[in-house]
C-alpha angles and dihedrals in degrees: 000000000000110000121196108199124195121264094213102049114039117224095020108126106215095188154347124218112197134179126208106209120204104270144166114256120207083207095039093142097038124097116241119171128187128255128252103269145154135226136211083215141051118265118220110179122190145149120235089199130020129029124308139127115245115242134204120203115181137224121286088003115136107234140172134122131346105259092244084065096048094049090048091055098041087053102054123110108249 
């Protein structure tokens, strides 16, 4: 993670910058979807490579899966 603070208020993050690298998952065909949460910041989520739609979340709005995913999930047999 490379974090950029603020120079005018110590201790303020003003970004992350985070990098998933290509790994091997011990759930890889499981669904896990994340939990409801907020951030402080705003989310900007994006691929470098691959196909996905780039999503904003902003700050202090309460975010987590579409409701057809969670549904989906909540739904499988364990």
């Amino acid at each position: 993670i490379l974090t950029a603070t603020s120079n005018t208020h110590p201790g303020t993050t003003v970004a992350d910058f985070l990098i998933f690298p290509t790994r091997w998952l011990v759930a890889e065909d499981a669904c896990h979807p994340p939990f409801y949460h907020r951030n402080c910041m705003s989310e900007f989520k994006g691929l470098i490579q691959s196909s996905y739609i780039a999503s904003l979340n902003n700050c202090l709005s309460s975010h987590g899966p579409e409701p057809a995913a969670f549904d989906t999930a909540s739904r499988e047999e364990l």
